[in-house]
DSSP file (Angstrom, degrees, kcal/mol; ACC not computed):
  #  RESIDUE AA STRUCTURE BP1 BP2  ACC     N-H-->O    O-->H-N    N-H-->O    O-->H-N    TCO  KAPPA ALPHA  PHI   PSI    X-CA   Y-CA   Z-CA
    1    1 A X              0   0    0      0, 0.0   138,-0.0     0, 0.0     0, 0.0   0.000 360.0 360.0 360.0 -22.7  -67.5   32.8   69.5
    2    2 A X        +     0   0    0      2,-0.1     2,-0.7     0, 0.0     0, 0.0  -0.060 360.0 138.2 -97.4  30.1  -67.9   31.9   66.2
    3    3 A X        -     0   0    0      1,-0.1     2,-0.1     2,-0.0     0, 0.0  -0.553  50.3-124.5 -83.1 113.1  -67.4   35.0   64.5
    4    4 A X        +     0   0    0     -2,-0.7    -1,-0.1     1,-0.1    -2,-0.1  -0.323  26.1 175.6 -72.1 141.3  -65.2   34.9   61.0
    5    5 A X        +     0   0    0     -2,-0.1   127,-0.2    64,-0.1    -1,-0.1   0.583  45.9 113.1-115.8  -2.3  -62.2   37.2   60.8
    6    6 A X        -     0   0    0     64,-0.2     2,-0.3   125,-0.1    64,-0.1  -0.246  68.4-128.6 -56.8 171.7  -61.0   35.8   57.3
    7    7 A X    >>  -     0   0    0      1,-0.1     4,-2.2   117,-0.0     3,-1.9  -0.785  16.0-149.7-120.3  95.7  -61.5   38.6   55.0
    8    8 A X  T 34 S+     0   0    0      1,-0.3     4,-0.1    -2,-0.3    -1,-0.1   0.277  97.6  56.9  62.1 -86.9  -63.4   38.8   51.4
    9    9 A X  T >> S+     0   0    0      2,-0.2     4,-3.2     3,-0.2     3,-1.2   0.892 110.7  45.8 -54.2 -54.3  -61.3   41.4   49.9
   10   10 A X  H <>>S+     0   0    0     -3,-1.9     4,-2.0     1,-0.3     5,-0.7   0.980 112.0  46.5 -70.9 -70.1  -58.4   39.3   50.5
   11   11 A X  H 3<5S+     0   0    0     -4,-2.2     4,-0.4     2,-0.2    -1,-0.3   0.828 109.5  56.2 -26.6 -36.1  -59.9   36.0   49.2
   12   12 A X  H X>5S+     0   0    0     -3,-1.2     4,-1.7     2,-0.2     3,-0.8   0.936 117.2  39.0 -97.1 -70.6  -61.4   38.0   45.8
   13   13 A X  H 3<5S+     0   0    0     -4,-3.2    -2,-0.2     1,-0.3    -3,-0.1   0.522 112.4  51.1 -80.5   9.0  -57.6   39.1   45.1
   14   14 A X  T 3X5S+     0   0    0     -4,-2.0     4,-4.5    -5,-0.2     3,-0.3   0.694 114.4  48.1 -79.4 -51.7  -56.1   36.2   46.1
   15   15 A X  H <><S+     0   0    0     -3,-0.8     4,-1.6    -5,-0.7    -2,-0.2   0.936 113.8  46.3 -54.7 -43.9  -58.7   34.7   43.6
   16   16 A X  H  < S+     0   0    0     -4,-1.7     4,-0.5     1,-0.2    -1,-0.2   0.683 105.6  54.4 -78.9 -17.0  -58.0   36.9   41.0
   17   17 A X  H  > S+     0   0    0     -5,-0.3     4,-3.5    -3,-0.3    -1,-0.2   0.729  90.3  71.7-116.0   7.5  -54.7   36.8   41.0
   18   18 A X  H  X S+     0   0    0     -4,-4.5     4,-0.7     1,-0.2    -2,-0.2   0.877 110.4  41.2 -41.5 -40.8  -54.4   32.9   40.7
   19   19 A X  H  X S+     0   0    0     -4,-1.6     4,-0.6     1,-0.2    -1,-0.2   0.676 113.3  52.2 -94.2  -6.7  -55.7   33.7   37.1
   20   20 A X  H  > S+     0   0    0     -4,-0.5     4,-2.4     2,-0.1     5,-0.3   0.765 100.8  60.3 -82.9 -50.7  -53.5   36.7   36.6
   21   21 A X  H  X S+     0   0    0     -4,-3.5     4,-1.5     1,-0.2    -2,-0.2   0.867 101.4  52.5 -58.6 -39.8  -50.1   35.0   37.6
   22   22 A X  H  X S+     0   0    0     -4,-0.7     4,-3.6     2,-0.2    -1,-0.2   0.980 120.5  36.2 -45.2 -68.9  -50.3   32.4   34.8
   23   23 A X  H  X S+     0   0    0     -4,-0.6     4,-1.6     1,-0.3    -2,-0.2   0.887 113.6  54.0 -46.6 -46.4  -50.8   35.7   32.1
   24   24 A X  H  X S+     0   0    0     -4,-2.4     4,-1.2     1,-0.2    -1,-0.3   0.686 109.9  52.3 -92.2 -25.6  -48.5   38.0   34.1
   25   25 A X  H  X S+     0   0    0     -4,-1.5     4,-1.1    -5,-0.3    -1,-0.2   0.956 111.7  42.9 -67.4 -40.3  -45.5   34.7   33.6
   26   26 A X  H  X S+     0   0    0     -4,-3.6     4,-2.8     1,-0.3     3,-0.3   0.973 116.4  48.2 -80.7 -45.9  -45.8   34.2   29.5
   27   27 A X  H  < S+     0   0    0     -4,-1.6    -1,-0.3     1,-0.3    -3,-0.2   0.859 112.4  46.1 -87.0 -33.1  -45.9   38.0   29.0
   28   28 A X  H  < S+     0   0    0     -4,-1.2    -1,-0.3     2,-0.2     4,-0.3   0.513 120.8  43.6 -94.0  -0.1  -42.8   38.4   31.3
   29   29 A X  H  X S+     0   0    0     -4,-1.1     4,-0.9    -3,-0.3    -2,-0.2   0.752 113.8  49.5 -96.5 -24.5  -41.1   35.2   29.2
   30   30 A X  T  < S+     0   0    0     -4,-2.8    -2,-0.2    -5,-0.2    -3,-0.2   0.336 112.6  40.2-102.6  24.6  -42.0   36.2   26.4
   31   31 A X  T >> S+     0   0    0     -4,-0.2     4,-1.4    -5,-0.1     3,-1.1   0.555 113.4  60.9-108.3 -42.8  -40.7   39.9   26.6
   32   32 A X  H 3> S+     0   0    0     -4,-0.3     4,-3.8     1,-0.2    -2,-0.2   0.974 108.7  41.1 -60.9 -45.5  -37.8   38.2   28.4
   33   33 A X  H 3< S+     0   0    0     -4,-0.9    -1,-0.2     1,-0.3     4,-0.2   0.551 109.2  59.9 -74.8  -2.6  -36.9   36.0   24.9
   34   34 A X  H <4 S+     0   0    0     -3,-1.1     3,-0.3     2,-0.1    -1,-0.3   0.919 119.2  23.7 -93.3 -40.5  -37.5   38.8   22.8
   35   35 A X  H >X S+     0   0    0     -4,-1.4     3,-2.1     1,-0.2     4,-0.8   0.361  80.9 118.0-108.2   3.3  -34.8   41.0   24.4
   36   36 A X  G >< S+     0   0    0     -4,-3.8     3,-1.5     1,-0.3     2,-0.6   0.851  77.0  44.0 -17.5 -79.1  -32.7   38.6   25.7
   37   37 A X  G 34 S+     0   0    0     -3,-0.3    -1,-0.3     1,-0.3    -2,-0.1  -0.083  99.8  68.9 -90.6  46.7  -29.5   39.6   23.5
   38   38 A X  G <4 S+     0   0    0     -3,-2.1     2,-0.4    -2,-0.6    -1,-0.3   0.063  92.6  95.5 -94.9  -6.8  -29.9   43.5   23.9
   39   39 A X  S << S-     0   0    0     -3,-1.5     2,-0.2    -4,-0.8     5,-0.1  -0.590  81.1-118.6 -63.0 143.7  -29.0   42.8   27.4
   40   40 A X     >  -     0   0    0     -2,-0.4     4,-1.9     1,-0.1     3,-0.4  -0.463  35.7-108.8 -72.1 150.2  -26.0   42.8   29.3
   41   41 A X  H >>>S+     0   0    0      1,-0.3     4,-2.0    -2,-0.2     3,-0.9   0.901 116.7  46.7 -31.7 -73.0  -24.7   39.4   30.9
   42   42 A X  H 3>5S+     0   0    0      1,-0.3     4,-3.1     2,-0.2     5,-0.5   0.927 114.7  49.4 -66.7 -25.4  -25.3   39.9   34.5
   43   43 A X  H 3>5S+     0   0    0     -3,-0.4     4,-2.0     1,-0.2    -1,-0.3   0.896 111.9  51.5 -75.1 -17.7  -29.2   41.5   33.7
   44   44 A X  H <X5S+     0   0    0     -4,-1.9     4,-0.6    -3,-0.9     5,-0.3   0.984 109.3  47.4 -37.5 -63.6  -29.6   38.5   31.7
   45   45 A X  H  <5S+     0   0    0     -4,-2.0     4,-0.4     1,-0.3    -2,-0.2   0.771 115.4  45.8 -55.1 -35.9  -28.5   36.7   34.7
   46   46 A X  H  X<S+     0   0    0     -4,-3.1     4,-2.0    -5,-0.5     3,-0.4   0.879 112.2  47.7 -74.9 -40.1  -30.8   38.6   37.0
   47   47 A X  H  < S+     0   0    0     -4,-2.0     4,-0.4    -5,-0.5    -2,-0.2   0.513 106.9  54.2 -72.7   3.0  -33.7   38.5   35.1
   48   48 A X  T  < S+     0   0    0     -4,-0.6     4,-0.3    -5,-0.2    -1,-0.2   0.599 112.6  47.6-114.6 -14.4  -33.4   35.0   34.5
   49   49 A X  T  > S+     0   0    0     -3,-0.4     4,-1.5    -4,-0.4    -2,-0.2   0.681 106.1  55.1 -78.5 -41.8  -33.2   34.7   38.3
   50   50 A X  H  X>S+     0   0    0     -4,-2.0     4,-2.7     1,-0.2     5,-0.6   0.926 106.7  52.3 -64.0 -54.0  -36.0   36.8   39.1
   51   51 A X  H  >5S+     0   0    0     -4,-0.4     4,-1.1    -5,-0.3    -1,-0.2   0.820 112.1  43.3 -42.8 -27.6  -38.2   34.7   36.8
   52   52 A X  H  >5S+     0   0    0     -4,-0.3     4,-2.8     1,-0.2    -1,-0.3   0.913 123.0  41.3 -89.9 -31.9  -37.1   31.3   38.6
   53   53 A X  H  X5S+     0   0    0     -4,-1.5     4,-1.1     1,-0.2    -2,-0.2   0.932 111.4  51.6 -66.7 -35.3  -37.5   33.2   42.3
   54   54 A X  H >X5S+     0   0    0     -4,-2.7     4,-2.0     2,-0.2     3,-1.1   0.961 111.3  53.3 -82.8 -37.2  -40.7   35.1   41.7
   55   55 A X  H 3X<S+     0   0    0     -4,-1.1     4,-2.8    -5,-0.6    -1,-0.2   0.945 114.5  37.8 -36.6 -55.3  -42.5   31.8   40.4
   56   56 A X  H 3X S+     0   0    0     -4,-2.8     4,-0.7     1,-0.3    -1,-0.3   0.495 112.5  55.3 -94.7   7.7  -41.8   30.1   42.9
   57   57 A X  H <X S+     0   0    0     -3,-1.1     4,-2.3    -4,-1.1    -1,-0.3   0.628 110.0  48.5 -66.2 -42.9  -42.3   32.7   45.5
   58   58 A X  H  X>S+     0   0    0     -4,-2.0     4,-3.1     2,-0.2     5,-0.6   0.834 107.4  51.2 -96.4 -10.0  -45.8   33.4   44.3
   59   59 A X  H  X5S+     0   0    0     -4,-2.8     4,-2.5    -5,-0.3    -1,-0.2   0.982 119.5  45.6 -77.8 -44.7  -47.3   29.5   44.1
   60   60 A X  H  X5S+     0   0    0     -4,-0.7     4,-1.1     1,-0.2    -2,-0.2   0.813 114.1  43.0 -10.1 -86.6  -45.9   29.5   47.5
   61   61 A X  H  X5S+     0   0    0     -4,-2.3     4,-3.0     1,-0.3    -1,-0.2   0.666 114.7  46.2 -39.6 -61.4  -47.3   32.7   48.4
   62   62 A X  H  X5S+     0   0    0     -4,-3.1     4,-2.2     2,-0.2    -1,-0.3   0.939 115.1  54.7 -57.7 -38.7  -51.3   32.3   46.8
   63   63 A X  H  X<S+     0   0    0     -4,-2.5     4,-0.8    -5,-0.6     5,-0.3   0.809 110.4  45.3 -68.8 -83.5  -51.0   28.7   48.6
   64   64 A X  H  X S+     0   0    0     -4,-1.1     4,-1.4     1,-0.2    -1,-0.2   0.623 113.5  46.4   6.3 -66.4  -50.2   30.5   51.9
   65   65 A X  H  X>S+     0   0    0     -4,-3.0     4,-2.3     2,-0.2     5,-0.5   0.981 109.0  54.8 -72.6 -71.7  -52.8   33.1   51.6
   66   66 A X  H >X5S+     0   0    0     -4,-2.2     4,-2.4     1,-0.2     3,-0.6   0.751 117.5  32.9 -32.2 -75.8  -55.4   30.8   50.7
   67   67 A X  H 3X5S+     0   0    0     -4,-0.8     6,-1.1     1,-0.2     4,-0.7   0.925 117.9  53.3 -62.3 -38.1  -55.0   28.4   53.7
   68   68 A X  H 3<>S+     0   0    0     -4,-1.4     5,-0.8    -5,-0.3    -1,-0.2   0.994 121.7  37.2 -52.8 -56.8  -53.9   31.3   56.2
   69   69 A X  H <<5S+     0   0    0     -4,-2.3    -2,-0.2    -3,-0.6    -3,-0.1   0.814 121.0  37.3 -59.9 -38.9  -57.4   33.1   54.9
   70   70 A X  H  <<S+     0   0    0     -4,-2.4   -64,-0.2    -5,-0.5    -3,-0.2   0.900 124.6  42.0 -90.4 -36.4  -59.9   30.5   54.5
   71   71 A X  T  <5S-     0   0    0     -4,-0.7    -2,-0.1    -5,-0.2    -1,-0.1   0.429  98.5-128.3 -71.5 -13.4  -58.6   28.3   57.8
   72   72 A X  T   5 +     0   0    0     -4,-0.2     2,-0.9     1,-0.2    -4,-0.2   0.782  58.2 140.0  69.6  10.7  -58.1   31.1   60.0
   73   73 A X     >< -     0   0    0     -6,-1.1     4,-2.0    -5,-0.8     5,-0.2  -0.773  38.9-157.1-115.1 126.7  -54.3   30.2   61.1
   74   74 A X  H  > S+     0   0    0     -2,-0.9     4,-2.3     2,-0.2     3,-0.4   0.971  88.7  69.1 -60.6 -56.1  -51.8   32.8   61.4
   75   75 A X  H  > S+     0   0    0      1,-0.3     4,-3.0     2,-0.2    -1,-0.2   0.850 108.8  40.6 -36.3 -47.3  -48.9   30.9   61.0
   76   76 A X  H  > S+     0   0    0      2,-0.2     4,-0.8     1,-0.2    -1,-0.3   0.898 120.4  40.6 -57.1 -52.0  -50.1   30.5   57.2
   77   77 A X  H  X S+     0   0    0     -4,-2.0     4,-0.6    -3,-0.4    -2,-0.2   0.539 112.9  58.1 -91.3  -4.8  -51.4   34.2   56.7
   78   78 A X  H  X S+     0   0    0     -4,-2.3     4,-2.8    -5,-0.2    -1,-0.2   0.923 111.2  45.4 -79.4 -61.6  -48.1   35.5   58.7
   79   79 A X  H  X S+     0   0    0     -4,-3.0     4,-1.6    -5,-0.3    -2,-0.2   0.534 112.5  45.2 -54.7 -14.9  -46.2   33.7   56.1
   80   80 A X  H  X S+     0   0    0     -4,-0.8     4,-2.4   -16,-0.2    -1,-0.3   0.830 110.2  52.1 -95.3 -49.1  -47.9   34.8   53.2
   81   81 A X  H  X S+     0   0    0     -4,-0.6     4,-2.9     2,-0.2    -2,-0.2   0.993 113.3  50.4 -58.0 -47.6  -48.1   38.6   54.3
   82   82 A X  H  X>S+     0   0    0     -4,-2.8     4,-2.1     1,-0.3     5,-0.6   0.976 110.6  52.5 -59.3 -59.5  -43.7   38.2   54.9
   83   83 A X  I  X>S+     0   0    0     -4,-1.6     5,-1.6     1,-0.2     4,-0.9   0.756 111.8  40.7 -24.5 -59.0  -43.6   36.8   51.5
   84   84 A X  I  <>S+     0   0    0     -4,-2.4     5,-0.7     3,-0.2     3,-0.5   0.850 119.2  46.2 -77.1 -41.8  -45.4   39.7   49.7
   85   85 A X  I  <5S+     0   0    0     -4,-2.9    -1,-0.2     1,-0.2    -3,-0.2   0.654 123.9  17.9-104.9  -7.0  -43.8   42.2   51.5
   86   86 A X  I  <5S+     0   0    0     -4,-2.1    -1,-0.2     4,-0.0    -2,-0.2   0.216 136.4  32.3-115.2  19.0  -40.0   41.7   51.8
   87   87 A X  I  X<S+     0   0    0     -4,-0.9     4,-0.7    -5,-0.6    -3,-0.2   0.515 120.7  25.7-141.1 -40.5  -39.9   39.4   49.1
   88   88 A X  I  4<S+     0   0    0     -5,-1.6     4,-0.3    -4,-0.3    -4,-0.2   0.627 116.9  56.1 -89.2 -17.7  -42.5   39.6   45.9
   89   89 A X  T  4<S+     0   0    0     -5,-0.7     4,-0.3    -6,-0.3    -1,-0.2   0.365 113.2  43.2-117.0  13.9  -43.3   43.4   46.0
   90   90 A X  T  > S+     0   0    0     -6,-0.1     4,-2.0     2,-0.1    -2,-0.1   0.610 109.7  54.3 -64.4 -31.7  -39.4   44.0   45.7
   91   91 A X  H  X S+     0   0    0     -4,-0.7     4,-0.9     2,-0.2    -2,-0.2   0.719 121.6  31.8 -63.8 -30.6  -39.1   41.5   43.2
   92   92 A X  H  4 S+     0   0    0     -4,-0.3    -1,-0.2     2,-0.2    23,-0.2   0.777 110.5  60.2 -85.0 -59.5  -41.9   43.6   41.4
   93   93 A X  H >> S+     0   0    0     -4,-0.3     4,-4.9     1,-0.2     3,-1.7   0.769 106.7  52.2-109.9 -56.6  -41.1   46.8   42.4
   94   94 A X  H 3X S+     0   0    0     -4,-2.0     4,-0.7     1,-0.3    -1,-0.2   0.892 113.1  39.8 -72.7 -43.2  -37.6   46.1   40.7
   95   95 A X  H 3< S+     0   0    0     -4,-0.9    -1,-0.3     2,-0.1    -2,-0.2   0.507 111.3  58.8 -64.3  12.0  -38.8   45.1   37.5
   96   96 A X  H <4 S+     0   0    0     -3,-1.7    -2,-0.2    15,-0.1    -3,-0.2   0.916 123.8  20.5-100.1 -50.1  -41.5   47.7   37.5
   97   97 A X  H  < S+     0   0    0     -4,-4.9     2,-0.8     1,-0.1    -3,-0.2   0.177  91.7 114.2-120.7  23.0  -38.9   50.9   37.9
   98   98 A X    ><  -     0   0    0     -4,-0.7     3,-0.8    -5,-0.2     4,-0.2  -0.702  44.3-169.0 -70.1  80.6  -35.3   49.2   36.6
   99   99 A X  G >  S+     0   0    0     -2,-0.8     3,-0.6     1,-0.3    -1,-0.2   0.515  78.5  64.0 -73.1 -13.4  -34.5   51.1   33.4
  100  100 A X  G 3  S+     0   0    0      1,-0.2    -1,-0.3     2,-0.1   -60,-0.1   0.994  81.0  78.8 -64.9 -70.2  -31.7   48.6   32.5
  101  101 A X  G <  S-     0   0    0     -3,-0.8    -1,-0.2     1,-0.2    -2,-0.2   0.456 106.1-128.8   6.3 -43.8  -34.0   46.2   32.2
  102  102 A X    <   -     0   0    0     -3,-0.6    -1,-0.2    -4,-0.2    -2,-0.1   0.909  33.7-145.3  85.0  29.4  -34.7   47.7   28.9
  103  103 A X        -     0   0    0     -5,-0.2     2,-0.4    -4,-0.1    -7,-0.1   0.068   9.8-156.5 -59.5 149.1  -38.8   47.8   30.1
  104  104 A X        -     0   0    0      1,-0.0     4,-0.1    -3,-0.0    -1,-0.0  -0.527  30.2-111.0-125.7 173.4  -41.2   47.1   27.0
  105  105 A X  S  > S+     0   0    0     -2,-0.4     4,-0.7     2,-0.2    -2,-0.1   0.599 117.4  60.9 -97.5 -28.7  -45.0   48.7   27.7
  106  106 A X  H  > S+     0   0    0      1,-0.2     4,-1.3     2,-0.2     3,-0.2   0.964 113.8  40.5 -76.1 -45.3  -46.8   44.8   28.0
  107  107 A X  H  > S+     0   0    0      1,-0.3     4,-0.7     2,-0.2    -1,-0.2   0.784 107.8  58.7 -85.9   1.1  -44.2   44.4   31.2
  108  108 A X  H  > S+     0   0    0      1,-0.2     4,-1.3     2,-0.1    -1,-0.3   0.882 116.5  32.3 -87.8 -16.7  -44.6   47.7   32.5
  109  109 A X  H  < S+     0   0    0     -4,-0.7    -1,-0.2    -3,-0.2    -2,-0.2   0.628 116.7  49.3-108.2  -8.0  -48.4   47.2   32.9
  110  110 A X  H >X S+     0   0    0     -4,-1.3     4,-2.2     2,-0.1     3,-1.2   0.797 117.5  54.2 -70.7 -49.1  -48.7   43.5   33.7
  111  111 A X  H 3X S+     0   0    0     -4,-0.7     4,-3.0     2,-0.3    -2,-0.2   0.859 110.4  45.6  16.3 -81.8  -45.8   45.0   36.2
  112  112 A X  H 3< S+     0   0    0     -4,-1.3     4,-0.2     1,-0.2    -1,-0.2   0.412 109.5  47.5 -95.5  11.6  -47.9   47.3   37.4
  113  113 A X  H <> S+     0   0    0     -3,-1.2     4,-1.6     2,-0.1    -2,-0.3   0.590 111.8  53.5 -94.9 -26.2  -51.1   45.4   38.0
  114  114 A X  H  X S+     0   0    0     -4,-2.2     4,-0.8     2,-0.2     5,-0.2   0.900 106.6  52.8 -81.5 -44.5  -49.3   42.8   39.7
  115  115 A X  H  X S+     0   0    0     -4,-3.0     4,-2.0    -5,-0.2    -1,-0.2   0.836 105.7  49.7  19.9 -98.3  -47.9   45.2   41.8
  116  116 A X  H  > S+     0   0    0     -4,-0.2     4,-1.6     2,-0.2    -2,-0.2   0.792 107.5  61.5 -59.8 -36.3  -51.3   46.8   42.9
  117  117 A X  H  < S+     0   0    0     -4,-1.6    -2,-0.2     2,-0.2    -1,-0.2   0.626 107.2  39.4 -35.8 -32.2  -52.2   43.4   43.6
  118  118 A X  H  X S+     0   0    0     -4,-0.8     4,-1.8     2,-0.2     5,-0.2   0.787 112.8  53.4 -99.9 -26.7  -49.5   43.0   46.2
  119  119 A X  H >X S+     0   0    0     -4,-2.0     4,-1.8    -5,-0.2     3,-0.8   0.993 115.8  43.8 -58.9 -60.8  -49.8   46.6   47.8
  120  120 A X  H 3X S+     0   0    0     -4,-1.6     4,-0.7     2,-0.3     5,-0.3   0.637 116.9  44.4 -81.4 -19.8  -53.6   45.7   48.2
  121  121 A X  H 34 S+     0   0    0      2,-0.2     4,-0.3     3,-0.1     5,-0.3   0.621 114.1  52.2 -93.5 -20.9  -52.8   41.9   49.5
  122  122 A X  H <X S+     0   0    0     -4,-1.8     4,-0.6    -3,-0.8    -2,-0.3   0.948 114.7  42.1 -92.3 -42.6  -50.0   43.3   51.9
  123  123 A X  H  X S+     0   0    0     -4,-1.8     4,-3.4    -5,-0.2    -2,-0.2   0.938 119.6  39.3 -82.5 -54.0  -52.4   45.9   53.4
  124  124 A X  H  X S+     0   0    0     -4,-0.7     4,-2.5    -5,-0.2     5,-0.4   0.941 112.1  56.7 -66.8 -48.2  -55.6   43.7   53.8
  125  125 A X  H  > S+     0   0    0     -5,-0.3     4,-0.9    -4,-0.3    -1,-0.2   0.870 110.6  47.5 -67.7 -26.2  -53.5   40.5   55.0
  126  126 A X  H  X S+     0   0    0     -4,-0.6     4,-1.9    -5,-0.3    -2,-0.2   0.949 115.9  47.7 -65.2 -62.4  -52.1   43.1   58.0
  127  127 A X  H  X S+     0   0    0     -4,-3.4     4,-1.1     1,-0.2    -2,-0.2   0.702 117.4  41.4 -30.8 -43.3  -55.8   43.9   58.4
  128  128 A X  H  X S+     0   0    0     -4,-2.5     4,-6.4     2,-0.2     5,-0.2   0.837 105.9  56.0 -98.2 -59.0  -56.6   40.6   58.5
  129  129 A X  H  X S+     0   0    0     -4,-0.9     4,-1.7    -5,-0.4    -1,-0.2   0.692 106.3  52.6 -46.5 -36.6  -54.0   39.2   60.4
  130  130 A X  H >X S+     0   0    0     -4,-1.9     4,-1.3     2,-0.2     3,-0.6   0.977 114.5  50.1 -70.5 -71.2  -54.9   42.0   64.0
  131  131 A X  H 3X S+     0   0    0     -4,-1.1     4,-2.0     1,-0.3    -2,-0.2   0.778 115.7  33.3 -69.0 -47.1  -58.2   40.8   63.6
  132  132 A X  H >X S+     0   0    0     -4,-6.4     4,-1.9     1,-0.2     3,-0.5   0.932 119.7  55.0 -56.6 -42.0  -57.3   37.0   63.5
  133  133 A X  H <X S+     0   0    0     -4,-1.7     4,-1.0    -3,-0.6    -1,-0.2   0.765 112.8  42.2 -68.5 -38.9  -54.5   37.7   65.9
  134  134 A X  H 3X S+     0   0    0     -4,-1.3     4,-3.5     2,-0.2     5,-0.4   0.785 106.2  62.1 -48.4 -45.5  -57.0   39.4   68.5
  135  135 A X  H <X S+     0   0    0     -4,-2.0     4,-1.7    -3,-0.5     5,-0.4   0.972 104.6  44.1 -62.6 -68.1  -59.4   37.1   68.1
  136  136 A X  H  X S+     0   0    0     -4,-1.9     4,-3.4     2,-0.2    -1,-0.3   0.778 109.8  55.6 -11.7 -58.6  -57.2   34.4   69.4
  137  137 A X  H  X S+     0   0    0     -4,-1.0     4,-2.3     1,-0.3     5,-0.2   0.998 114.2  50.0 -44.3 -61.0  -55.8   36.8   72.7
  138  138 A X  H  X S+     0   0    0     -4,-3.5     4,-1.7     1,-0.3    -1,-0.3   0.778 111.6  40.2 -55.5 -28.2  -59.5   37.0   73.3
  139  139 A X  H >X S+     0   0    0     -4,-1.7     4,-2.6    -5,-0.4     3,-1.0   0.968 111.6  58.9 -64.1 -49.9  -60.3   33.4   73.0
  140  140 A X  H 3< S+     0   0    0     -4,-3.4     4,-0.3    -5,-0.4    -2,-0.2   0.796 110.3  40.0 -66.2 -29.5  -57.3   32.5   74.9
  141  141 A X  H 3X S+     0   0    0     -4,-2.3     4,-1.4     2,-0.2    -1,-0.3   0.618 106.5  64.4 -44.1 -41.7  -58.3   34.8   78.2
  142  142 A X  H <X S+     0   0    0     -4,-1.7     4,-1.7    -3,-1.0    -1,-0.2   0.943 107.3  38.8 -71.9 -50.5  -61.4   33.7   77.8
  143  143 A X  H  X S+     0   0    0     -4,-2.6     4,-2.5     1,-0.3    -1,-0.3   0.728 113.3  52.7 -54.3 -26.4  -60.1   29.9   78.6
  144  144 A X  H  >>S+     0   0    0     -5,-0.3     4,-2.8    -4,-0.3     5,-0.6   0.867 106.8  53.8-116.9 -59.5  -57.9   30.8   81.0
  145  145 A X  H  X5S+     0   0    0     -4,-1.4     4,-1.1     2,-0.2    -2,-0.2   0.882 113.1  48.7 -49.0 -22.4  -61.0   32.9   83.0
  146  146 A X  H  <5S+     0   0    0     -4,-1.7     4,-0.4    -5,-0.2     5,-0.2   0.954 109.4  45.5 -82.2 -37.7  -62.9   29.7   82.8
  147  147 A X  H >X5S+     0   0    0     -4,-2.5     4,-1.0     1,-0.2     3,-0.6   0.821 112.1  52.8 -79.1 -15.2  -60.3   27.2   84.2
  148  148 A X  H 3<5S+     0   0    0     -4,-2.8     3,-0.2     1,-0.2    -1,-0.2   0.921 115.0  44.0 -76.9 -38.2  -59.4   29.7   87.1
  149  149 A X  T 3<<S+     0   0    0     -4,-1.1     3,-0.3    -5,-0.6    -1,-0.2   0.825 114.2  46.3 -76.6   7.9  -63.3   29.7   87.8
  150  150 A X  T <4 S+     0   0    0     -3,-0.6    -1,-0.2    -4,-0.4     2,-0.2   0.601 134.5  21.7-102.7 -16.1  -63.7   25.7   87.4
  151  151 A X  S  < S-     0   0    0     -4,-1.0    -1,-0.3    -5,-0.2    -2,-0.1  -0.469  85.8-156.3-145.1  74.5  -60.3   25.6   89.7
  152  152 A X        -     0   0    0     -3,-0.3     2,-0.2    -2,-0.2    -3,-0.1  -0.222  19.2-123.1 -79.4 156.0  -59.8   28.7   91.8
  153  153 A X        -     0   0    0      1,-0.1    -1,-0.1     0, 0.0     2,-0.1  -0.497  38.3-113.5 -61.1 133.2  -56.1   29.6   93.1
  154  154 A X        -     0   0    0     -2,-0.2     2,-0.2     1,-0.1    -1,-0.1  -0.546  48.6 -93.0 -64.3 155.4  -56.4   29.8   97.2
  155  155 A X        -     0   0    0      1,-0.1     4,-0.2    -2,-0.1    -1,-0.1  -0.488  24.2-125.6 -80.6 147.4  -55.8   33.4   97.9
  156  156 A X  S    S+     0   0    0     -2,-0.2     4,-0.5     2,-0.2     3,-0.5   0.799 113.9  49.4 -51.0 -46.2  -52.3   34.6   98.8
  157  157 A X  S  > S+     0   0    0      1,-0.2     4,-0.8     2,-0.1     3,-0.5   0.807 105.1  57.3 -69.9 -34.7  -53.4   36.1  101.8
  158  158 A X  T  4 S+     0   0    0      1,-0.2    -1,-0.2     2,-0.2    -2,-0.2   0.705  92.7  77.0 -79.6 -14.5  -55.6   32.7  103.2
  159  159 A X  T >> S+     0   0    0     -3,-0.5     4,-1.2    -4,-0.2     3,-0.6   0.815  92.5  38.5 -88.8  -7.0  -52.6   30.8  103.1
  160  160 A X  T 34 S+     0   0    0     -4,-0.5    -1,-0.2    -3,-0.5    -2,-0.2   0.678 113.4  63.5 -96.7 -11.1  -50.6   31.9  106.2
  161  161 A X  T 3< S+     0   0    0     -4,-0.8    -1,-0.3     2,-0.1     3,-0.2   0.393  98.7  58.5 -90.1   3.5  -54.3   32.1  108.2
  162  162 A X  T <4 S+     0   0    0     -3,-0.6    -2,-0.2     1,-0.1    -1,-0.1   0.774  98.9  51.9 -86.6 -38.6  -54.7   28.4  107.7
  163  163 A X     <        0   0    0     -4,-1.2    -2,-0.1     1,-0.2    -1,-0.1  -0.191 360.0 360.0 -98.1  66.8  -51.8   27.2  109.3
  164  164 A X              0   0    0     -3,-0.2    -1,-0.2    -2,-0.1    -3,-0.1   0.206 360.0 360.0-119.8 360.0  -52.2   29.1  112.7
């Protein structure tokens, strides 16, 4: 009954990429400021958009996954898996392979380790997430099997044979 269903993996790249996100912002701000006027207006204006959304997407996101992983609550670890997958590994995904962008070599590999970080945190937080979500069914059945034996239903059948 006490059996943990966070996961490890998840925990160690969660962990890892707390210290990663800090590196992976200055090198994509300071690639942004370098090439800032060889852009056109609106990818200025999109990149300068990604930058404010993905921030604040990902302190979200690590805070999410931590408490969703280490607490055991779905609500948490639901929210952190939607984040990374319809919202931070597009966000990614689009600076990784946009060729307007103008892509420089530092962001295409901090890019593409942050990236592989979210493919591998969207697959392990799914994992993670059947287990917890099972774990839970099971619990909850289990409860529900105790209070019917602490309080049984009268049978369907016994009730029209008691009053005759």
């Amino acid at each position: 009954d006490n059996e943990i269903v966070s996961s490890l993996p998840l925990q160690m790249s969660l962990y890892f990429n707390v210290y990663f996100f800090p590196f992976w912002w200055l090198s994509t701000v300071v690639m942004l400021h370098l090439k800032y006027s060889d852009l056109s207006d609106y990818y200025k204006f999109i990149l300068v958009t990604i930058m404010i959304l993905a921030s604040l997407i990902e302190v979200i996101r690590l805070y999410l996954g931590y408490m969703g992983n280490l607490q055991e609550k779905v609500p948490e670890l639901a929210g952190f898996w939607l984040l990374s997958l319809l919202l931070q590994l597009p966000i990614i995904l689009f600076l990784l392979f946009n060729e307007g962008l103008k892509i420089q070599p530092l962001e295409r590999a901090v890019n593409l380790v942050f990236a592989l970080f979210l493919t591998f945190q969207v697959l392990a937080a799914f994992v993670t997430l059947k287990r917890m979500v099972n774990k839970l069914a099971t619990h909850f059945r289990l409860n529900e099997f105790d209070r019917l034996e602490e309080h049984p239903v009268p049978d369907f059948y016994s009730l029209g044979k008691e009053s005759s």
